[in-house]
N, C-alpha and C positions, 0 to 999 in steps of 0.2 A: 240628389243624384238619381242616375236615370236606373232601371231594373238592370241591362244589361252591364252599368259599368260596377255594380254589387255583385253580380254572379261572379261563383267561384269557376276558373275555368279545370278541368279536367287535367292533371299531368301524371305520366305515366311515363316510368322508367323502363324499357325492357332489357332485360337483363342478357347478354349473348347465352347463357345456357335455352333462351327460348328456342333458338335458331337449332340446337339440338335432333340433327338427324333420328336420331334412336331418342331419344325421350319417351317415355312412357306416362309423363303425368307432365301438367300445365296447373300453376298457384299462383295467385299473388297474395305478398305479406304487406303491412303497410310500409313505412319510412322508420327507420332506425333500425330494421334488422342488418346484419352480417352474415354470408353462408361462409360454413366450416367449409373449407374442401378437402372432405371425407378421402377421397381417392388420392390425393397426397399424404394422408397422414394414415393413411394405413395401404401403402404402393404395394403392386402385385409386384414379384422378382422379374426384373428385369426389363423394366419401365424406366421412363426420363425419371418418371415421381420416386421411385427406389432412389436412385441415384440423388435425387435432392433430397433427399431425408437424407443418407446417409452424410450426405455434405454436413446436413445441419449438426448431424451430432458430432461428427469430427470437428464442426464450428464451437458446439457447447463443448467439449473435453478441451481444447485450445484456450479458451477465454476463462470458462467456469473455474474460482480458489479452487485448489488443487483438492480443499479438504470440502469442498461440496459438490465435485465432481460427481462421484456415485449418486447421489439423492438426484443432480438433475438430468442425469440419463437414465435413473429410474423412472422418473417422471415424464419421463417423453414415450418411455417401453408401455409406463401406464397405460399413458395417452394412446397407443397405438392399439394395446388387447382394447382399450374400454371401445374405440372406433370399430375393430374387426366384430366383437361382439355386435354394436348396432349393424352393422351392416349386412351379418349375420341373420339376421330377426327382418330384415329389407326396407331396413331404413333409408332411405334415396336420397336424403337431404337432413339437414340443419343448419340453425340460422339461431344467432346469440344477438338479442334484442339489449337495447339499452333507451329508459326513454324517464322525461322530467314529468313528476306529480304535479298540481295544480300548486301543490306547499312549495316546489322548488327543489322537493326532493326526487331523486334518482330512483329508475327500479329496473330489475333486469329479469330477461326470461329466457328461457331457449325454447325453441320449436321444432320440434321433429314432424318428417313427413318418411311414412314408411308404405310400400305396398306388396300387400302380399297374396300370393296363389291362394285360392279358398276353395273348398269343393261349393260345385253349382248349386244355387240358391234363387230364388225369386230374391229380386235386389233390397226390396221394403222389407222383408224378411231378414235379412241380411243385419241392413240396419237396426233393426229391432235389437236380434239375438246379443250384435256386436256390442252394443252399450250395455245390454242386459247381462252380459256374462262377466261383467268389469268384477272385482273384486266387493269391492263397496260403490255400487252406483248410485248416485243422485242426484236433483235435476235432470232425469231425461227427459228432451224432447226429441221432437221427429220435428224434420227438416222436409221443405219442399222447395228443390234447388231450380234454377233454371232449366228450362226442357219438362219438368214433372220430373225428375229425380230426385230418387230418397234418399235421407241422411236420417243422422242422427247428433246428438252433442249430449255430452255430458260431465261432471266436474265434482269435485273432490276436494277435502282439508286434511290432509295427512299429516305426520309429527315424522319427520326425515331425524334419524338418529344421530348422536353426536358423532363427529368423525375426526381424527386427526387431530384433536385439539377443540373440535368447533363445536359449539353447545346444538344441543337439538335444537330446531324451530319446525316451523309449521313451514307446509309447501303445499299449493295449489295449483292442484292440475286440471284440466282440462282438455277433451277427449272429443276427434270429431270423429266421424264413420263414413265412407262414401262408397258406396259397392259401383264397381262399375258395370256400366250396360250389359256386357256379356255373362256377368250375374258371378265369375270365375275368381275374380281378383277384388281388394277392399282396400282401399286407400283409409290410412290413419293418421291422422294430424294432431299431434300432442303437446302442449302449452305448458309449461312448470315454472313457475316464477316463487318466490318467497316474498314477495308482497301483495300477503294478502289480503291486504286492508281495499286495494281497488282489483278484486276478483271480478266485482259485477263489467268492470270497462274491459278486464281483457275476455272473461266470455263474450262480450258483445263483440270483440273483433273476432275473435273464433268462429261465430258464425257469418260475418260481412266476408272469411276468409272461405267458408266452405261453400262458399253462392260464386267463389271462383273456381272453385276447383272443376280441370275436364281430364277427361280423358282421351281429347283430339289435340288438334293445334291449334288454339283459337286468335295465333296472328293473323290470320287473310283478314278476318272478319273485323277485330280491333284497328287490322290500319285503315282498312275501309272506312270504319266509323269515324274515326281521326280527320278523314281525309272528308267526310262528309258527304262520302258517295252512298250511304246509308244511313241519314239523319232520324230515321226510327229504325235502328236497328238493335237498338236496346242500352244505349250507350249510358242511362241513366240509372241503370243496374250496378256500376261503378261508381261507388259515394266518392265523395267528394272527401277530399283531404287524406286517400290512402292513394300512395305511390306502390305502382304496380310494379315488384321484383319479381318476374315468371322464373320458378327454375323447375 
């Protein structure tokens, strides 16, 4: 077989949130994640999204046994504090990962992306301080992203408490940092899965995911490449085998 019909070709999904007029941050995840939409499930008054939420729960009190009505409009009111609080903190995004082990077994993870006002900083600095002030930090490294921009990552084994019935286990998180250019604001990208037996493969996405993170709009430049009207225009900075969800 000849080299060219071996190469992996390049695919990438762009997600309509790219097109986003007002966007303030540009990611890609690989393939199996799902975005929450945040701004439905926690609708400002007097939105189409208020009005579809209120649908749904007149939908659960219609259908839901009569005697497990309250538990699951509790669960939905949950759902809504637990959302206003992230979004609260400037969470922009989540995305609920589900993907198969090499055993054939399953693992799931959620991903937050949040950004937040910071007072001005040299942006390395930035990154420094932000992973240094984790609670329990370990493995840090510094990051040297596209452009010379600095980052950082780092990661964690915690013992998440029993809840609800559910025994404690262990949770792995990991922690990315990306101050942006104007030194003002800090993008955070955070990883929590309960399987953490393959930590080391989702830190390695953690970081293939923060070598996308911008703070412009980097469609012109990716259809460009696409299109081949910039065949060195860095297109090989995009591994191969993660499908680009921009949100």
């Amino acid at each position: 077989m000849t080299e060219s019909t071996t190469e992996k070709q390049l695919r990438l999904v762009i997600d309509d949130s790219a097109r986003d007029t007002s966007a303030k941050l540009w990611y890609a995840l690989p393939d199996g994640y799902l975005d929450v939409p945040l701004e439905a499930l926690d609708p400002a008054p007097g939105t189409e999204h208020e009005t579809l939420f209120m649908n749904v729960m007149a939908l659960v009190l219609g259908s839901a046994p009569e005697d497990q009505r309250d538990r699951y409009v509790g669960a939905l009111r949950d759902m809504r504090f637990m959302v206003a609080q992230m979004r609260s903190e400037g969470v922009i995004g989540c995305s609920l990962g589900m993907h198969f082990a090499e055993d054939g077994t399953s693992a799931s993870s959620v991903v937050t992306v949040a950004l937040r006002d910071i007072e001005w900083a040299p942006p390395k600095l930035t990154a420094v301080r932000a992973a240094s002030l984790r609670e329990s930090p370990t493995n840090v490294k510094l990051l040297t992203l596209p452009g010379g921009r600095p980052g950082s990552i780092s990661d964690t084994l915690v013992t998440a408490p029993a809840v609800a019935g559910m025994p404690a286990q262990d949770l792995y998180q990991c922690d990315v940092y990306i101050p942006a250019p104007s030194g003002a604001q800090l993008a955070v990208l955070a990883l929590s899965t309960t399987a953490v037996s393959t930590r080391a493969h989702y830190r390695d996405w953690m970081e293939a995911i923060a070598h996308t993170v911008t703070f412009h709009d980097p469609l012109p430049e990716i259809e460009r490449t696409v299109r081949g009207d910039q065949p060195d225009a860095g297109s090989g900075n995009i591994r191969d085998g993660i499908t680009a969800d921009f949100g």
